[in-house]
C-alpha positions as CSV (number, residue, x, y, z in Angstrom):
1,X,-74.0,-91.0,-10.1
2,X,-74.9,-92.5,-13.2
3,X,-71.9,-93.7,-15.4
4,X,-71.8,-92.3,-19.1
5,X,-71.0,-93.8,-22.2
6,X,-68.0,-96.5,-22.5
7,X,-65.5,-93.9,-24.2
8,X,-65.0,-95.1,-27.8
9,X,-68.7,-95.6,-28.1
10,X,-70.7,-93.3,-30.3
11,X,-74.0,-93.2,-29.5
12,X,-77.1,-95.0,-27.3
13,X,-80.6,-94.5,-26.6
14,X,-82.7,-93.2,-23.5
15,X,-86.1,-91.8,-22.6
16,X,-85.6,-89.4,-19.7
17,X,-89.1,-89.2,-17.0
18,X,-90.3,-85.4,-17.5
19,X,-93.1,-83.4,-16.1
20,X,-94.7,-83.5,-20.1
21,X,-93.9,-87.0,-20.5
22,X,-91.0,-89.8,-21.5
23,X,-88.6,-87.8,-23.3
24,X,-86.8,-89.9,-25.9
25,X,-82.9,-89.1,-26.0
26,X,-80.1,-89.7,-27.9
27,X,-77.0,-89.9,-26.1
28,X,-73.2,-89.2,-27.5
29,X,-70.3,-88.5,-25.2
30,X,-71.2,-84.9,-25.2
31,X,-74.4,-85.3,-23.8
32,X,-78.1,-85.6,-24.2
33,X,-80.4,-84.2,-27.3
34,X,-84.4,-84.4,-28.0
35,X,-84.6,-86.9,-30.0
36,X,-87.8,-85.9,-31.3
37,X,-86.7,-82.9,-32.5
38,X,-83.3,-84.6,-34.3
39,X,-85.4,-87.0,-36.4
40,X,-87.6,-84.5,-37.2
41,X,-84.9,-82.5,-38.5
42,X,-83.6,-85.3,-40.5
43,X,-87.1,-86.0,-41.6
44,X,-88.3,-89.0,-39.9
45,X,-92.0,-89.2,-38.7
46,X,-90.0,-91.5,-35.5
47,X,-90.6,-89.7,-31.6
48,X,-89.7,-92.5,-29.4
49,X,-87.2,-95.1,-29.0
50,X,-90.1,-97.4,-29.9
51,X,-90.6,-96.8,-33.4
52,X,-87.0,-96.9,-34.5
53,X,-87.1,-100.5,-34.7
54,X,-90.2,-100.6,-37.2
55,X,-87.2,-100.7,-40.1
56,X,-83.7,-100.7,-37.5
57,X,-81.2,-101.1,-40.5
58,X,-82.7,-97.7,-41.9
59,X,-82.8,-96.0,-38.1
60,X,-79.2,-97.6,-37.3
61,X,-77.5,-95.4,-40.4
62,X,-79.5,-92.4,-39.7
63,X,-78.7,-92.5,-36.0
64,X,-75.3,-92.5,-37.0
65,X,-75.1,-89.7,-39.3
66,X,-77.2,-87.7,-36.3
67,X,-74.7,-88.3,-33.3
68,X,-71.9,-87.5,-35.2
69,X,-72.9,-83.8,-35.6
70,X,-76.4,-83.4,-33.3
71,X,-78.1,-80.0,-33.5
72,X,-76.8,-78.0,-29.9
73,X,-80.2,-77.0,-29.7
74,X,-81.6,-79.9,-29.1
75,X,-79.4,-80.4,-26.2
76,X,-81.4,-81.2,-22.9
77,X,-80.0,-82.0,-18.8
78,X,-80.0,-86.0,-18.0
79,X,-83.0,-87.0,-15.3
80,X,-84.4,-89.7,-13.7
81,X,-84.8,-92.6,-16.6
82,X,-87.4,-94.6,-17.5
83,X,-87.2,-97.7,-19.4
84,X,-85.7,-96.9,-22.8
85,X,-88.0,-99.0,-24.9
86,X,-91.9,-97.9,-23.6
87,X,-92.9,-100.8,-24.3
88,X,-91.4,-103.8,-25.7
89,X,-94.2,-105.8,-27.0
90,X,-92.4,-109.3,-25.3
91,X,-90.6,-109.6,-22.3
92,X,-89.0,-112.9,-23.0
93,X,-87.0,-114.5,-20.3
94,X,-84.4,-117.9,-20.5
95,X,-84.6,-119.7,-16.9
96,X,-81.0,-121.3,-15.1
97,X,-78.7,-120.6,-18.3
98,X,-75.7,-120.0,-15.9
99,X,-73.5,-122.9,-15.2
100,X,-72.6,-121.5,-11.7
101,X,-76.1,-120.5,-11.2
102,X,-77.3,-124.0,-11.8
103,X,-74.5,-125.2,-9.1
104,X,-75.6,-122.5,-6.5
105,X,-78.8,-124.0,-7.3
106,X,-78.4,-127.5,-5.9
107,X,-78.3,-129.0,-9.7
108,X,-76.4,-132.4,-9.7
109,X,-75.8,-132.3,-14.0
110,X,-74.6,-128.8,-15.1
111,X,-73.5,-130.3,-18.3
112,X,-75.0,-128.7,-21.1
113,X,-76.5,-131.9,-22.4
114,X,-78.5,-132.6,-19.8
115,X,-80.7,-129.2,-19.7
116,X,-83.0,-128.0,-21.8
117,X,-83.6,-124.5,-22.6
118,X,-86.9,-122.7,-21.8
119,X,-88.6,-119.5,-21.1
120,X,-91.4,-117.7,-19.3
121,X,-93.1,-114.0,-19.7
122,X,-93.2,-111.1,-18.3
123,X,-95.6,-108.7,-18.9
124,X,-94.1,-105.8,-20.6
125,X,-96.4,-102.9,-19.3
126,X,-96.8,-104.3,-16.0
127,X,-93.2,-105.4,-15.4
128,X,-91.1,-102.9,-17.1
129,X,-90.1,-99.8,-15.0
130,X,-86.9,-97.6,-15.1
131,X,-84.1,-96.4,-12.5
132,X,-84.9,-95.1,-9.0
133,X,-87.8,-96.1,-6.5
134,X,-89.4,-98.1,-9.1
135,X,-89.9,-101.7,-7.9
136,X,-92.1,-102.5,-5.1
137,X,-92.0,-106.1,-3.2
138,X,-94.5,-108.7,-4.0
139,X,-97.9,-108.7,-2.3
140,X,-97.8,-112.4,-0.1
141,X,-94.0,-112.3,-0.6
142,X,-91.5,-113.2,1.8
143,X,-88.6,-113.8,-0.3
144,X,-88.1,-111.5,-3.3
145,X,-85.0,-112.1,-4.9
146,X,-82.1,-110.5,-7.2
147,X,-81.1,-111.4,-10.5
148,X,-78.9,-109.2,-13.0
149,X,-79.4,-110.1,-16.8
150,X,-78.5,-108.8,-19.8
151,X,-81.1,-107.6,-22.0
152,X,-81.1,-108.8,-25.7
153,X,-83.2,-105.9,-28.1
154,X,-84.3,-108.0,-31.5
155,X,-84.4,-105.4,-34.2
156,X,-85.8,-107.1,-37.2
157,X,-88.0,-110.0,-36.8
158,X,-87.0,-113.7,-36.4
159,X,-89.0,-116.9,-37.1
160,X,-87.6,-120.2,-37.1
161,X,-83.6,-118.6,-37.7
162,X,-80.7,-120.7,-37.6
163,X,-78.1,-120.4,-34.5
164,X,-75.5,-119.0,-37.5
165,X,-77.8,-116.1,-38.4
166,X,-79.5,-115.3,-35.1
167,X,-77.2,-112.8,-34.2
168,X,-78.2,-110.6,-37.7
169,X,-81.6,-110.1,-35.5
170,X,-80.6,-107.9,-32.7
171,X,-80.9,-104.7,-32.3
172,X,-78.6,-103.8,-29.1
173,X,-78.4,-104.5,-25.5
174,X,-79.6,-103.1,-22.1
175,X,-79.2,-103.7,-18.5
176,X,-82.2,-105.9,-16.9
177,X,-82.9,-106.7,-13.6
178,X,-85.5,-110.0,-13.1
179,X,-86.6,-109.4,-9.4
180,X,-88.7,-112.7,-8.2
181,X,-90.7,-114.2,-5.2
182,X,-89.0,-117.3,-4.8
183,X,-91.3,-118.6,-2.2
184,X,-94.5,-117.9,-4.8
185,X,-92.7,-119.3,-7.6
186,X,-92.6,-122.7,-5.5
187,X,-96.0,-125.2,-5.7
188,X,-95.0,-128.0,-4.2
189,X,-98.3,-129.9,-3.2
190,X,-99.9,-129.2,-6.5
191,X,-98.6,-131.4,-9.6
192,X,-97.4,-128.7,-11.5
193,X,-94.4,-127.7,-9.3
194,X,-93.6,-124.4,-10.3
195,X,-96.0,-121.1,-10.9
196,X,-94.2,-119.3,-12.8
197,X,-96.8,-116.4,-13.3
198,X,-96.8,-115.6,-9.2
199,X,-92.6,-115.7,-9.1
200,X,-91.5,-114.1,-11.9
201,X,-95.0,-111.7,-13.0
202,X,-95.2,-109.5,-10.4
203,X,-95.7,-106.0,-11.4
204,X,-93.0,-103.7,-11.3
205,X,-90.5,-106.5,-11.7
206,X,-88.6,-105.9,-14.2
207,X,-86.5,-102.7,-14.2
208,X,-84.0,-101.8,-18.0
209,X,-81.8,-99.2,-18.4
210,X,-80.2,-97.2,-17.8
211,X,-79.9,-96.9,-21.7
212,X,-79.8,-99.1,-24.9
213,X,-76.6,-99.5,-27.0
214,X,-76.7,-100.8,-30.6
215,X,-75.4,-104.4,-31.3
216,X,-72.5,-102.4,-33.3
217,X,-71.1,-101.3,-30.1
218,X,-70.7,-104.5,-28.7
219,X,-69.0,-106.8,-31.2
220,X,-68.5,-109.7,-28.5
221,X,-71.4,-109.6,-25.7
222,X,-70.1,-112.7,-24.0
223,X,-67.4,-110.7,-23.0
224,X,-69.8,-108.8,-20.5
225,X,-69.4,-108.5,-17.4
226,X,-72.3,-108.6,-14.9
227,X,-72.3,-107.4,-11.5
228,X,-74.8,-106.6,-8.9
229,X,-74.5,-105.4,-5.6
230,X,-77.2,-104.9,-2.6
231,X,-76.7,-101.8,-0.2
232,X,-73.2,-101.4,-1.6
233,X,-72.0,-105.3,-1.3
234,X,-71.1,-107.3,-4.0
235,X,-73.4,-110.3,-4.7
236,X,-73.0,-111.4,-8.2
237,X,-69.6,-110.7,-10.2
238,X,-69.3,-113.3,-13.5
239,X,-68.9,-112.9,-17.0
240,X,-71.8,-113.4,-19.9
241,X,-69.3,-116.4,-21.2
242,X,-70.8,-118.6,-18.4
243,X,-73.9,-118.9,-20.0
244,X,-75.1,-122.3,-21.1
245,X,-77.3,-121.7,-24.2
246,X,-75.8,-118.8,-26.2
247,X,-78.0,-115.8,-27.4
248,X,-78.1,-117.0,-31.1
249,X,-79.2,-120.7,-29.4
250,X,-81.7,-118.4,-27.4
251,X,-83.2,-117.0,-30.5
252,X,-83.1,-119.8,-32.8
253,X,-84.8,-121.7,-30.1
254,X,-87.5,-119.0,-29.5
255,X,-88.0,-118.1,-32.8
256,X,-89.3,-121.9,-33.3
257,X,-92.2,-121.6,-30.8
258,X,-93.1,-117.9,-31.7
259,X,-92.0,-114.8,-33.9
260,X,-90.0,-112.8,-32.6
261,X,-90.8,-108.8,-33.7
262,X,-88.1,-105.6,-33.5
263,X,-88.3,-104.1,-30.0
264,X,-89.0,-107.7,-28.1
265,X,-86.6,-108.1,-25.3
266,X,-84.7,-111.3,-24.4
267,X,-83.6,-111.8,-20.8
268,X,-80.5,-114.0,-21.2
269,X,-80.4,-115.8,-17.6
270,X,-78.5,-114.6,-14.9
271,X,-75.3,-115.6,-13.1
272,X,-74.5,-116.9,-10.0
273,X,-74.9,-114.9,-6.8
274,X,-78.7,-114.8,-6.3
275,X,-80.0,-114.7,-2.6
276,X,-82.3,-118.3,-2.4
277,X,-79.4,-120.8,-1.9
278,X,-78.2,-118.3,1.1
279,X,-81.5,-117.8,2.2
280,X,-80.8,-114.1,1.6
281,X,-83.7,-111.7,0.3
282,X,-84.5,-108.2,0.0
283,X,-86.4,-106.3,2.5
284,X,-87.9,-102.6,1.9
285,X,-85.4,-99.7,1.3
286,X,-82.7,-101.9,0.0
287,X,-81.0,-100.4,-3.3
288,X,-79.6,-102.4,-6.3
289,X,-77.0,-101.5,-8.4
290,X,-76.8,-103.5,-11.9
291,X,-73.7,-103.5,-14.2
292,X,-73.1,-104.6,-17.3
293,X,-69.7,-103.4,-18.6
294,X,-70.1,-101.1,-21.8
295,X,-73.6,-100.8,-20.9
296,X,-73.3,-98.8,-17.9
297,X,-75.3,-99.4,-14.6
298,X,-79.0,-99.6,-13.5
299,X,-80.3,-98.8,-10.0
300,X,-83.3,-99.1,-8.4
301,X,-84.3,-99.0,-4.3
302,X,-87.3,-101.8,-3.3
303,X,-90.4,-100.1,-2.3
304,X,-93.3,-101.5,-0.1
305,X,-95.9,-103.5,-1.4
306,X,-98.4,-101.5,-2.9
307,X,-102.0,-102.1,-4.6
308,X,-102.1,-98.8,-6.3
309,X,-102.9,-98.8,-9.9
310,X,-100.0,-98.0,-11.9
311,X,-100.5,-96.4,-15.0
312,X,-97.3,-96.9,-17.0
313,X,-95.6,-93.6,-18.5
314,X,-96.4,-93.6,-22.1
């Protein structure tokens, strides 16, 4: 069973996988409601979770004045979710920001001083999927691995921000899951090293959810707690302050190579616990369950390797 909404918290964001199509929710502690139909109500031309972050300070207030008194009519049952955000136009991930991760790793110097922060894509429409049977393993892949991250929302755009005001740019947070062929990711004869496209691209490999909670919500995120377990057994258990390069570094570092626009996603790295330095890795059938405490928890089972096209729910 899904776990609701952190008591205390007001209101989040869903889209719900129906017969018609993604259905956009708003979720309070008494249930869900059409979205839709509530901003229409209120007068907003907004449908989907999408299009609130055109102007977020605007959607923010009138998302509050909705959940505190939603129309009962618009209530609706919960479902299997999709991604909340269909789609976020970046996928932008920050690789080894975990001290621990970096020692599980095999990484002499964890100091902070001696890394350097970077990123790599995924791509958004290809990548993104919801809860449930959603992820399949790699083609060529013998080693697909776990990672648990949280997932940074920016809701007004950033270029070249300052660490003391890059916090002013997001939106909310969500629960991400950055599932990678470790053996593809490896190049080892060639003198690039790394290809970062075949480990971390893959389609269907990057599962949000199960719903997105405003920044307001969440006054300290590096207070989080992340967990993840596989078939029921705990693998990763740590808390968001073990991350090297902060989220405001994160943004006011990748708002210097590119703009960042409301609805891009930041992947924030991911703690210590992954499968590689074990030589553990998932096989088909397998089910993870991602935490992120006041976020709530993600879960999606591994599926075989498929070349279907996949036509993403829109």
């Amino acid at each position: 069973m899904r776990d609701d909404l952190v008591p205390g918290q007001t209101w989040a964001l869903a889209t719900l996988d129906m017969a018609a199509g993604p259905l956009a929710v708003l979720e309070t502690q008494d249930g869900l409601y059409r979205l839709g139909d509530l901003l229409d109500a209120a007068g907003s031309p907004v449908r989907d979770v999408a299009g609130l972050f055109a102007d977020w300070q605007a959607s923010t207030a009138l998302l509050e004045k909705i959940a505190a008194n939603p129309d009962p009519a618009a209530k609706v049952g919960d479902g299997q979710r999709l991604a909340p955000i269909l789609y976020p136009g970046k996928v932008l991930c920050a690789g080894a920001n975990y001290y621990r991760h970096l020692q599980e790793m095999g990484v002499a110097d964890v100091r902070k001083e001696s890394q350097r922060l970077f990123f790599f894509f995924k791509p958004s429409r290809n990548a993104v999927v919801g809860e449930g049977a959603t992820v399949h393993m790699p083609l060529d892949s013998q080693a697909m691995d776990w990672e648990i991250e949280l997932a940074v929302v920016i809701g007004k755009a950033a270029r070249a921000v300052s660490v003391e005001d890059a916090m002013d740019h997001v939106a909310g947070y969500m629960v991400g899951i950055d599932s990678c062929a470790r053996d593809l990711n490896k190049a080892p004869d060639t003198f690039y090293k790394l290809d970062w496209v075949a480990g971390k691209a893959q389609e269907s490999c990057c599962p949000l959810g199960p719903r997105f909670i405003p920044a307001s919500a969440i006054p300290d995120p590096s207070a989080l707690r992340l967990t993840l377990s596989v078939n029921g057994v705990t693998k990763q258990d740590d808390s968001a302050s073990d991350m090297i390069f902060s989220i405001a570094e994160q943004i006011a570092t990748a708002s210097r190579i590119m703009q960042l626009d409301p609805g891009d996603v930041l992947l924030t790295g991911t703690p210590a616990g992954v499968g590689a330095p074990k030589g553990e890795f998932l096989k088909v059938g397998d089910r993870l369950d991602a935490s992120i405490s006041g976020i709530g928890t993600l879960a999606v089972t591994i599926q075989a390797p498929s070349t279907e096209i996949r036509t993403p729910r829109v």
